[in-house]
C-alpha positions in Angstrom: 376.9 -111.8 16.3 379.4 -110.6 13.8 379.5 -112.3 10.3 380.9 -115.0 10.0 384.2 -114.9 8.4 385.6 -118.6 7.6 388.9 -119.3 4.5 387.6 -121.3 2.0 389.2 -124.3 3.1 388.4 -125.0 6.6 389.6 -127.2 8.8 387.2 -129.5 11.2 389.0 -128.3 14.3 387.7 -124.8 13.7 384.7 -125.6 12.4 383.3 -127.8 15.0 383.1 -124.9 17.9 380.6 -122.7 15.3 378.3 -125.3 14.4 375.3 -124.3 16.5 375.6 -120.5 14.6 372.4 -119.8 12.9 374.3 -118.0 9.8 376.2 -121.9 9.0 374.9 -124.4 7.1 376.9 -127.4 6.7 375.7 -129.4 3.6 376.4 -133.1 2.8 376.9 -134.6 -0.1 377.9 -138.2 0.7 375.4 -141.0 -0.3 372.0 -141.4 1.2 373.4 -144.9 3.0 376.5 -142.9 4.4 374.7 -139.8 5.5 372.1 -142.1 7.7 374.8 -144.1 8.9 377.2 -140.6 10.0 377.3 -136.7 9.4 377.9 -134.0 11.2 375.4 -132.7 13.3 372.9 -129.9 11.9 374.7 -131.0 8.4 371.6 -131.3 5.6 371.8 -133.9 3.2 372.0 -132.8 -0.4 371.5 -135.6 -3.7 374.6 -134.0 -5.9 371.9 -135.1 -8.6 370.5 -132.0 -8.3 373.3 -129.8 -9.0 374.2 -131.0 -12.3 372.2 -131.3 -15.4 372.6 -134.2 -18.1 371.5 -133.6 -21.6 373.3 -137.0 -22.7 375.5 -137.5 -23.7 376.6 -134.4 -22.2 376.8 -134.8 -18.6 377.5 -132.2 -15.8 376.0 -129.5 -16.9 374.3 -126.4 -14.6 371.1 -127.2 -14.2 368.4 -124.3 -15.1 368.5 -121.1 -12.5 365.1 -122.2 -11.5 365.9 -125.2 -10.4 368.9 -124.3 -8.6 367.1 -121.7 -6.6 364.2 -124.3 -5.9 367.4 -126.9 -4.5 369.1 -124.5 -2.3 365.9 -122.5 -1.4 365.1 -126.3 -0.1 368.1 -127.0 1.9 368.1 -123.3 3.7 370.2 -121.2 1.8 370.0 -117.6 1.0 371.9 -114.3 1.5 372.6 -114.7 5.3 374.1 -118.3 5.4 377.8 -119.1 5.0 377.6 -122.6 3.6 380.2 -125.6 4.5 380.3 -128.8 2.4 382.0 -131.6 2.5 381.8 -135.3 0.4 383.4 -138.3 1.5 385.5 -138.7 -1.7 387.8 -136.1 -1.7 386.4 -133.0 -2.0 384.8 -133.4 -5.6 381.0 -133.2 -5.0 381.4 -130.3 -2.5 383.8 -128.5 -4.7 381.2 -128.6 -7.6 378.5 -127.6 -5.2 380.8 -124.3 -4.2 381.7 -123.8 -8.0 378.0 -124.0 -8.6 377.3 -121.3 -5.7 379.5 -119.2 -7.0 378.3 -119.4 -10.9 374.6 -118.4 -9.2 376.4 -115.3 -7.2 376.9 -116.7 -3.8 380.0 -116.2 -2.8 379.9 -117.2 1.3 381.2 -120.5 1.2 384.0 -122.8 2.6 384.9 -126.7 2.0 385.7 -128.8 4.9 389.1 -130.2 4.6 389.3 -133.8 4.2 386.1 -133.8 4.2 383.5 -136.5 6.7 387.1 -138.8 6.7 388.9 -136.1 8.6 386.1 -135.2 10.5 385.1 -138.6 11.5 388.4 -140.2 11.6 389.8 -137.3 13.8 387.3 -138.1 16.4 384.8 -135.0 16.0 380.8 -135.6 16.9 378.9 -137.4 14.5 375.0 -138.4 14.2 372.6 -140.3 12.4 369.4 -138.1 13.4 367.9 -136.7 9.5 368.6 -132.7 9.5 365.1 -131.4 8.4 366.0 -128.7 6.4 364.5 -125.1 7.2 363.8 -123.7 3.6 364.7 -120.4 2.6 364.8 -118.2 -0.3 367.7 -118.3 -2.7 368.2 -115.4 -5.3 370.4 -116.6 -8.0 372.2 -113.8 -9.8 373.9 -115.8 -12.5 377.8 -114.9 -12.8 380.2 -116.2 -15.4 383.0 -115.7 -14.3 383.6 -118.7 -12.7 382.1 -120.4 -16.1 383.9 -121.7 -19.5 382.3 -123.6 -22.7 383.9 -125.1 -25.6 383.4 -121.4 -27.3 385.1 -119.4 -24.7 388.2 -122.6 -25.0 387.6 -122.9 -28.7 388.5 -119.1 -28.5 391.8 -119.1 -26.6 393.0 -122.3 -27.3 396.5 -120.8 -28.8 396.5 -117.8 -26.4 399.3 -118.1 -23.8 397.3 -116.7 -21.7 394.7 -119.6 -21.0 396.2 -122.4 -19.0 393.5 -125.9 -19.0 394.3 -128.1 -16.5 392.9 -131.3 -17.6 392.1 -133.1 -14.0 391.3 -136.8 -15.2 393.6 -139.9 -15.1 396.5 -140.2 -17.7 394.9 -142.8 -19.4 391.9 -140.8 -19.6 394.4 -138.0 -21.2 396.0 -139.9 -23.5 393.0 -141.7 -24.9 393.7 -145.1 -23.4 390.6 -145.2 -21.9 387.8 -143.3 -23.4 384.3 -142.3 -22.0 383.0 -140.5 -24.6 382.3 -141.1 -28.3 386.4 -139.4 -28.7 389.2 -139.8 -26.7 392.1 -137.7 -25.8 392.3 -134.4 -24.4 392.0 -130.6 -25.6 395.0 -129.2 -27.6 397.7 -127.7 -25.3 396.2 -129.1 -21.9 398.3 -129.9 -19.1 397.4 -133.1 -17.0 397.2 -133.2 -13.0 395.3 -136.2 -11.8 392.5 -134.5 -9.3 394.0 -137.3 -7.2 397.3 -135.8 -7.0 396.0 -132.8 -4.9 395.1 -135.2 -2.4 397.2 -136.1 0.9 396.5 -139.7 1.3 398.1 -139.7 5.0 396.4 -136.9 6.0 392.5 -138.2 5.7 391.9 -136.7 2.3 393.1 -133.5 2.9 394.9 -131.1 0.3 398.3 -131.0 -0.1 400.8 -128.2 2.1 399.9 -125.7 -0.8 403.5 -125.1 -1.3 403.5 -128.5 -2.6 400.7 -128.2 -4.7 402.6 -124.6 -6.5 405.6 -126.5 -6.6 403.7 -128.9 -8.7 402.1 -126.5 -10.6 405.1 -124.8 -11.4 406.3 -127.7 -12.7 403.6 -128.7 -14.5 403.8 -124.8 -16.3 400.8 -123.4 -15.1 401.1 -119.8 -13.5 399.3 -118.1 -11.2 399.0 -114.7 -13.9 397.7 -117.3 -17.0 393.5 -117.5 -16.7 393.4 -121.5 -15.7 390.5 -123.4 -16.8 389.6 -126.5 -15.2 388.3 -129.4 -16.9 387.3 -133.4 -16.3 384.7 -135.5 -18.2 381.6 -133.9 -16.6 383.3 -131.3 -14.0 383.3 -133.1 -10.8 386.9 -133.7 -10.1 387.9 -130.6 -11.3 385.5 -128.7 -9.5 388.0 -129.6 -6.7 391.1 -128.5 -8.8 388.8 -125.1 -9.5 388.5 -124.9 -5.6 392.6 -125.7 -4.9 393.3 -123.1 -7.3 391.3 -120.5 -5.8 392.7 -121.5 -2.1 396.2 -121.1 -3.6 395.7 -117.6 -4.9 394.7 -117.9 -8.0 393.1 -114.9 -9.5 391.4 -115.9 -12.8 390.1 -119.2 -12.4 387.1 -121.0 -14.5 385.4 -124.7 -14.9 384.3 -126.0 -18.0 380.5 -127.6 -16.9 380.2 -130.5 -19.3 383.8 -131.1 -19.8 385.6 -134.1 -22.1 381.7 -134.8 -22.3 380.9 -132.0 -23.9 384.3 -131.6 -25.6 384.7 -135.0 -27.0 381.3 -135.9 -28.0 381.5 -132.9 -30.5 382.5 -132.7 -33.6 383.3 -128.9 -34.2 386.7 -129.5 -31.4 390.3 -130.2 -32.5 391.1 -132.9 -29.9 395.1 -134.1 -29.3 
């Protein structure tokens, strides 16, 4: 059996033919209520609680390496398996769980596009059987790449170099509505509703990604700046993080913590 070799955005109509392989695990991150009512069959259920870390009011953070390798050991990752996940929100919970992956050095990894809505909507197999998972053994090897904190933005905040895409509502942006003890956004950051990646009529997928450069483009962000993607806690833009990368994207990072972080400090210039 050759490797498997899936883009990291995968539709369900090629993904439902592999999904007896041994080297797949499909992984969902939908609520407890949702995944006993429908998933995909073989899909293990994962509490997103897991994969991020709150030291309040900080929220969102990367939980220890530890305890990441004890959560994925659990759920049957390791070396061999190419992991699919999918959310039924939108693509925000399995984006952060790839982002996550990838910060720990895994790197074999795909989301499902449009996640359980195109799946289930479009008519593919669903069950309500519990997956029990078969545990493996997950070696982190911790890579920052994908990774920013206030320092490494603090740092670059005039370079021209450094592009923040700030994935929350406008009001959120502006300050209107504030979840954290200051509102507003970082200095210089570019706004894109995580929302706005989304094709409503299409069950949740992502945009035609010529629309989503076009919009970029608009928006001034190019493809040669280093982007860093932010939200209040990284969840939402754990999906812009993943768009990014699907669009070609070479230098591309997530801020863990976010406008939680950010604006519950008091050593950040906020606008």
């Amino acid at each position: 059996m050759s490797k498997l070799d899936l883009p990291l955005i995968v539709e369900p109509d090629a993904l439902e033919p592999i999904l007896e392989r041994e080297d797949l695990l499909v992984v969902d991150l939908t609520k407890p209520a949702t995944y006993a009512q429908l998933h995909i069959p073989g899909a293990v259920f994962l509490d997103y609680r897991h994969i991020v870390a709150n030291r309040k009011p900080t929220l969102g953070l990367v939980p220890a390496r530890e305890e990441l390798e004890q959560t994925f050991s659990g759920i049957g990752i390791d070396d061999s398996m190419h992991v699919v996940a999918y959310d039924d929100e939108g693509g925000g919970k399995a984006g952060r769980l790839l982002w996550t992956l990838e910060a720990m050095g895994h790197h074999s990894f795909s989301l499902l596009n449009g996640g359980l809505h195109a799946w289930a909507n479009e008519g593919h197999p669903v069950d309500q059987a519990p997956v029990e998972p078969t545990p493996r053994h997950f070696q982190a090897a911790p890579d920052e790449t994908p990774v920013a904190d206030a320092a490494f933005i603090l740092q670059h905040l005039e370079s021209p170099d450094v592009a923040l895409l700030d994935a929350r509502t406008p009001d959120e942006f502006s300050g209107v509505k504030r979840y954290a003890e200051r509102g507003g956004h970082i200095p210089g950051a570019i706004n894109m509703d995580w929302m706005l990646a989304l094709d409503q009529s299409r069950n949740l997928r992502l945009k035609a990604p010529d629309d989503l450069k076009a919009m970029l483009d608009q928006l001034g962000i190019r493809s040669q700046q280093q982007v860093v993607t932010y939200c209040h806690t990284h969840h939402r833009s754990s999906l812009s993080y993943i768009m990014l990368k699907w669009l070609g994207y070479p230098r591309v990072k997530g801020y863990p913590g976010s406008w939680s972080d950010w604006g519950n400090r008091h050593d950040t210039p906020i606008a």
